[in-house]
C-alpha positions in Angstrom: -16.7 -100.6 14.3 -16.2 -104.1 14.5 -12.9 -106.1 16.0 -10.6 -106.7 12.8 -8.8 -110.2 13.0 -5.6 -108.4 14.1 -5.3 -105.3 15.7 -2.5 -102.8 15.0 0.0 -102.0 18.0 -1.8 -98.9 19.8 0.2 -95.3 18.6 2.7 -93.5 20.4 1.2 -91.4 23.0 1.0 -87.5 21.6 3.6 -85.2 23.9 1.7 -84.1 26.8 1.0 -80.1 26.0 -0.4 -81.5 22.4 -4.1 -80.8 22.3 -6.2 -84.0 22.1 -9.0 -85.1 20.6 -11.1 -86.1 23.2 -10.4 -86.6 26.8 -12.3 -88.9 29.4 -13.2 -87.8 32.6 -14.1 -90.9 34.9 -13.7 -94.5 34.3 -16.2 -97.5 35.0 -18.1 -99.1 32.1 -19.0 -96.1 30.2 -15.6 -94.3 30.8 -13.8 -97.5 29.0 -16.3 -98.0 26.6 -16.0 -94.3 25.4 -12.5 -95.0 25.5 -12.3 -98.3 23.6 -14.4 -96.5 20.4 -12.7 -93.5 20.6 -9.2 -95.4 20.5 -10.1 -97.8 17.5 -11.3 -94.3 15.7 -7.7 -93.6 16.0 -8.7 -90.4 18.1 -5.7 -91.1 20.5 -8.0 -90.4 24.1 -6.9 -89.3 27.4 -8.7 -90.6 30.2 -8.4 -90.0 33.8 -9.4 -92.7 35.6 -10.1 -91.0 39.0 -8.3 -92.0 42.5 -9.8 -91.9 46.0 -12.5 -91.2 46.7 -13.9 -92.1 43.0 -12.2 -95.0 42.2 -11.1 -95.8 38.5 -13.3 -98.6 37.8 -16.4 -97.3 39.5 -19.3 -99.2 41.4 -18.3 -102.4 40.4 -15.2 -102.1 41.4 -16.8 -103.1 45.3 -19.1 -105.5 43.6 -18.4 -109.2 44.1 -20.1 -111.0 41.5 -22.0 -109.8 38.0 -24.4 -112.0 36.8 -26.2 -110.6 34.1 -23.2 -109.0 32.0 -23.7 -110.6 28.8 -20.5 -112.5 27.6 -19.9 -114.3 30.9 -22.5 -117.3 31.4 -20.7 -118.4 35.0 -20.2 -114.4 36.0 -17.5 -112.6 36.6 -16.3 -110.3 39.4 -16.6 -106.9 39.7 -12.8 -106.0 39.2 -11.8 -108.4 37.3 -14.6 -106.8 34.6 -13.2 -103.7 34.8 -9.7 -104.9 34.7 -10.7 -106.7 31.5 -11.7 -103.9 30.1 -9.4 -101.0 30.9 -6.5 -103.8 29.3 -8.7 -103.3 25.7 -9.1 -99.9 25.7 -5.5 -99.6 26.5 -4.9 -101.8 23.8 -6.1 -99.9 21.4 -3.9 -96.6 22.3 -5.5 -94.8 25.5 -3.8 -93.1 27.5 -4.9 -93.6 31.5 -4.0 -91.5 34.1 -5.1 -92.6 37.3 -6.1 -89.1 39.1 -9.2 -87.5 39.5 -9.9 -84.3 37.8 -10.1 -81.2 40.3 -11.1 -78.6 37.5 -12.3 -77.9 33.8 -12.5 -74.5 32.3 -15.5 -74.8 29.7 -15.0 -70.9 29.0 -12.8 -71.3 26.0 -11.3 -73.9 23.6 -9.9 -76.1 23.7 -11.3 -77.2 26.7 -8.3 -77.1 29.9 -8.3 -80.0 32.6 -6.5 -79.4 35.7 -5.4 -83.3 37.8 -3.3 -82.7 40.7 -0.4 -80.4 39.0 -1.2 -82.1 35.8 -2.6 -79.7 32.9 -3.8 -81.1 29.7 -6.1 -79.6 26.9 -8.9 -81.1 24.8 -11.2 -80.7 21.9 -13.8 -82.5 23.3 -14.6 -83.8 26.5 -16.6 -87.1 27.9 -18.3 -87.3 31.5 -18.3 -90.4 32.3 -17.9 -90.1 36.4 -20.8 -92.1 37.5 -23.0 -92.2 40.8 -22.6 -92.9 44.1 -25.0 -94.8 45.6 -26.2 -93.4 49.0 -25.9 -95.5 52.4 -27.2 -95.6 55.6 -23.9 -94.8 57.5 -23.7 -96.8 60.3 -21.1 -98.0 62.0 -20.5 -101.3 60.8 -21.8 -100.8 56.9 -18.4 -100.9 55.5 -18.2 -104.5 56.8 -22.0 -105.4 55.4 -21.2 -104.5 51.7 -20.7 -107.5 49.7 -21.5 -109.7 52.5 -25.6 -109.2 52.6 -25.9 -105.8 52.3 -26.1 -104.5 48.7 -27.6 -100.8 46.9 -28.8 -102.4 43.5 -32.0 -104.9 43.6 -31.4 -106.0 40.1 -27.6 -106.4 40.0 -27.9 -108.5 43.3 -31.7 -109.6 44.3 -31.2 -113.1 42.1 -28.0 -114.2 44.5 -30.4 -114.2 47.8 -32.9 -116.6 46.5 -34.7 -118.0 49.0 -33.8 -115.7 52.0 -36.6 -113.3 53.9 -34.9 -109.6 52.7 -34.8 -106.2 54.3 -35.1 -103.6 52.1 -34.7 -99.7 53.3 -37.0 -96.2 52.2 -39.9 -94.7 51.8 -39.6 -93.6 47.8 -40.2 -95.0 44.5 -36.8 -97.0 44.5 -37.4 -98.8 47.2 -40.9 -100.4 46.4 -39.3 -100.7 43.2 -36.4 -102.5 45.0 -38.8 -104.3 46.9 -41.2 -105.2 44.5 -38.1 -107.0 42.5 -37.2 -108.6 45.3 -40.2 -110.8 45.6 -39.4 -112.9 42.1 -36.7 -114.4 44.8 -37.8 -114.1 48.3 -39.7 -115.4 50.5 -40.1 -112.6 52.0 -39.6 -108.5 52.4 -40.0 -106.3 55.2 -39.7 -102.6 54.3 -37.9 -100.4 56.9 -38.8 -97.0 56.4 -38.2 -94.7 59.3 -41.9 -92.5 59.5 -44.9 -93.8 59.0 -46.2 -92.6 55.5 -44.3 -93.6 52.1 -42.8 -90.5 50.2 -43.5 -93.2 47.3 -46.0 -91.9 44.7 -49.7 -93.6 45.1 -49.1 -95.9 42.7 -46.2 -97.7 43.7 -47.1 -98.1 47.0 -50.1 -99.2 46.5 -48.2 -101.9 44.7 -46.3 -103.0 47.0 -49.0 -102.5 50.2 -51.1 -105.2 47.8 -47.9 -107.6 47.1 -48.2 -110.8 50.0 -44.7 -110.8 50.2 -44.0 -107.7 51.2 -44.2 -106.0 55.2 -43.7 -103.4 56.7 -41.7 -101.8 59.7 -42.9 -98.7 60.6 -40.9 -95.4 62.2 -38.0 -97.9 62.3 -34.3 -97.2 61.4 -31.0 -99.6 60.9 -29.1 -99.2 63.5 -26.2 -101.4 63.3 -25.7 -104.9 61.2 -25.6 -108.3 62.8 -23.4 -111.2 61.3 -23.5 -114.8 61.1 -20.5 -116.9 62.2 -18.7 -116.8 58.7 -19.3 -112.7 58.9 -22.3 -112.6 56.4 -25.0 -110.4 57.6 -27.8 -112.6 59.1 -29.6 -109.7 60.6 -30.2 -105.8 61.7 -31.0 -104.0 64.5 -33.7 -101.7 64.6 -34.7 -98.8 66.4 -38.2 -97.3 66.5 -37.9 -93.4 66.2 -40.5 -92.7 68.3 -40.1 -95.2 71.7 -36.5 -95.5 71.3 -37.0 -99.3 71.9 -34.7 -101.8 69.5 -35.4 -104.9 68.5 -33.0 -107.5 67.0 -34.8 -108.3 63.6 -32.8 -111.5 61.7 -32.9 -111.5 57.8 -31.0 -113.0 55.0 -29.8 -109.6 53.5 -30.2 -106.4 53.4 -30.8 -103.5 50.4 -30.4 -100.1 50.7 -32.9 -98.2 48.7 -32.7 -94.6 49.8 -31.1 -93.3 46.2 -27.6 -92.4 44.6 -25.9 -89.3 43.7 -24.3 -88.2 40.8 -20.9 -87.0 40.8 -21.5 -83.8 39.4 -20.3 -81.6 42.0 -17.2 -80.6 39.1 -20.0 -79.2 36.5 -22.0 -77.3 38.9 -23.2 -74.2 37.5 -22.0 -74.9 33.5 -23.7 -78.2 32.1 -27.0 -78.5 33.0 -28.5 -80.8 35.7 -32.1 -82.1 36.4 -34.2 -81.9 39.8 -31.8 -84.5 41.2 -28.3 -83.9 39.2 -27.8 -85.9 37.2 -26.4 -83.9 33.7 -28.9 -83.8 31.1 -28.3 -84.9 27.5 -29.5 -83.9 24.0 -31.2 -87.5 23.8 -32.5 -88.5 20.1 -31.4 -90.4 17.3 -28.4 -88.2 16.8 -26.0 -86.3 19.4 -27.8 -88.4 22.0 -25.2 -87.9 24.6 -24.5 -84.3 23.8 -25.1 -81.9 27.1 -25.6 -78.1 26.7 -21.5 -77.1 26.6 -20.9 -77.9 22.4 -18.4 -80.7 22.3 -19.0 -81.7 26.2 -20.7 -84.9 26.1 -21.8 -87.4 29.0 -22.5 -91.1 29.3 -23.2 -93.5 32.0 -24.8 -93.1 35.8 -23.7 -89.5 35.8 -26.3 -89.1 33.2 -28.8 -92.4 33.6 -30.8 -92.1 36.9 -33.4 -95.3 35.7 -31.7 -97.7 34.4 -28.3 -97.4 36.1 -26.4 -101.2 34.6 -23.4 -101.4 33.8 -24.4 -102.6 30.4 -26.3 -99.9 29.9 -23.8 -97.6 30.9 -21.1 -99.3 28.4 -23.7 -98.7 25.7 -23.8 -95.5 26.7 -20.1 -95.4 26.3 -19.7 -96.2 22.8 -22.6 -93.7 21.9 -20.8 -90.8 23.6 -17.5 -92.3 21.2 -19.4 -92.2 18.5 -21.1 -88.7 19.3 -17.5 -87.9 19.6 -16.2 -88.9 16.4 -18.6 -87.3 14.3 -19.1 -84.2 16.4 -15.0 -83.4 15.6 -15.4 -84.4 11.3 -18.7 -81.6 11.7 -16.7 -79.0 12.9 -13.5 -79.3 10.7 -11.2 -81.6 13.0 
C-alpha cells in the first residue's frame, strides 16, 4: 500500500443515509492512520473525530513537542502532527466529522451510530478513541501541563535532562516512570502518598536499589509552584499523616498514577480486561479484531503497555488492513 507518484483526487462523498464501509470512531494517530489505509483501499471511511471533552486529534493534541516520531529529526509539535495527518487522510477521500459519538447499536447490521442528531450506518466499525491519562487534580494542574508537568516518561523524560524530577505513585508505572527517568536526571524523588508501594516486588525493588532515585513518604501534591517565566520549578507537598507542607523545588514533574480508556461507549458489548481497555483477537491475522464480528479496535483504547503514538499509528493501518480483508471474506 505504498504512495503512488500521483494520487487520484479523493471520491465524492457517498449521500449520507448510504451504508459505508467502515466508519471510524475517534481520531488521534490510530484513528487517522486507520483512516489513511482505509481511504487509499478506496473504502470511502467515515470518521468522527470527537469534540469536547475527547478532542479530535487526541493526547498529542496538548503535547508540545514530539521527539521520537520518526520522520521529523528536529521534532515536531503535537498539533501540528496531527494536523499533518488528518490533511492525508482527507486527501485520500475521508470523510471527518468533528463530533463525538453518543451511541452504537451493535445488535444488528449494519452497524447504527448516533452523533448529536446525526445518524449514519456502517459495515464495519474502528475504535480508535484512545486514553485518558489520569491527573492529580489540583488546582493549578491545568497551568503545569506542558510547562514541567507531563503523564508520559518516555514521550517527555529526554527534554528535562539534567533537572532533579518528581515523579508521582505507588504502582508499576511509576517505578517504571521513574526508573526511565534516571537515563536523564540527576535525580528522582518518588511522591507516593502511604507508605508502602502497591508496585509488584520486583519493580520496586528496582527502583529502592537505583541511587538516583528517593523517596517521599505519605506525601501528596498539593499545588504547583512556578518559576518567573511560568515553568514549574517546584511542588508543594503535604504529609497525610501531620498535615505539615513543605515547599519541595524540582525541575519537573510526572504524573504516574495511570490512564483510562475511553471505553465507557462499549460497556457491556465488546469485551474489556481488568482495567478496560477493549481486548483484541491478537495474532498474525485479525490482530485488531474484538469479540463484536466486524468491530475492530486500534490504538490506547486497546494498548495499555506501550501507549506511543507510533505505535498507535501502526496500530491504525493494521485495523485498515483487518478492515479491508474482513469486508472481501464476507462478500462485500
Amino acid at each position: 500500500m505504498g504512495q503512488s507518484a500521483s494520487s487520484p483526487a479523493p471520491l465524492p462523498f457517498p449521500p449520507k443515509d448510504a451504508v459505508r464501509d467502515v466508519i471510524i470512531v475517534g481520531s488521534g494517530p490510530a484513528g487517522y492512520t486507520a483512516a489513511l489505509y482505509c481511504a487509499r483501499a478506496n473504502l470511502q471511511p467515515l470518521m468522527f473525530e470527537g469534540d469536547i471533552p475527547h478532542i479530535p486529534g487526541g493526547q498529542l493534541m496538548i503535547t508540545t513537542e514530539v521527539e521520537n516520531y520518526p520522520g521529523f529529526p528536529d521534532g515536531v509539535a503535537g498539533p501540528d502532527l496531527m494536523e499533518k495527518l488528518k490533511a492525508q487522510a482527507a486527501r485520500f477521500g475521508t470523510e471527518l466529522v468533528q463530533k463525538s459519538v453518543s451511541r452504537i447499536d451493535f445488535s444488528k447490521r449494519p452497524f447504527r451510530v448516533e452523533a448529536d442528531d446525526e445518524v449514519r450506518f456502517g459495515k464495519a466499525i474502528i475504535v480508535a478513541t484512545g486514553a485518558t491519562a489520569r491527573w492529580l487534580g489540583v488546582d493549578n494542574e491545568d497551568e503545569a501541563r506542558n510547562r514541567g508537568a507531563s503523564a508520559c516518561a518516555t514521550c517527555d523524560g529526554a527534554l528535562f535532562r539534567g533537572r532533579e524530577l518528581v515523579v508521582v505513585g505507588g504502582g508499576d508505572t511509576a517505578m517504571e516512570e521513574a526508573t526511565f527517568l534516571t537515563r536523564f536526571a540527576t535525580k528522582v524523588t518518588l511522591v507516593h502518598r502511604r507508605d508502602s508501594l502497591r508496585a509488584s516486588k520486583v519493580m520496586a525493588d528496582r527502583a529502592a536499589k537505583n541511587p538516583k532515585i528517593a523517596f517521599k513518604w505519605n506525601s501528596v501534591v498539593e499545588k504547583y509552584l512556578f518559576d518567573d517565566k511560568k515553568y514549574v520549578n517546584g511542588v508543594v507537598l503535604k504529609d497525610v499523616k501531620t498535615g505539615k507542607t513543605e515547599n519541595f523545588p524540582c525541575g519537573g514533574v510526572f504524573v504516574a498514577i495511570g490512564h483510562k480508556p475511553n471505553t465507557e461507549l462499549f460497556h457491556g458489548v465488546l469485551d474489556t480486561d481488568e482495567n478496560g481497555y477493549l481486548k483484541t483477537k491478537g495474532g498474525p491475522k485479525g490482530a485488531t479484531m474484538t469479540n463484536v464480528t466486524g468491530v475492530f479496535a486500534c490504538g490506547d483504547v486497546q494498548d495499555s503497555y506501550y501507549r506511543q503514538a507510533v505505535t498507535a499509528a501502526g496500530s491504525g493501518c493494521q485495523a485498515a488492513i483487518d478492515v479491508e480483508r474482513w469486508l472481501e471474506a464476507v462478500g462485500h
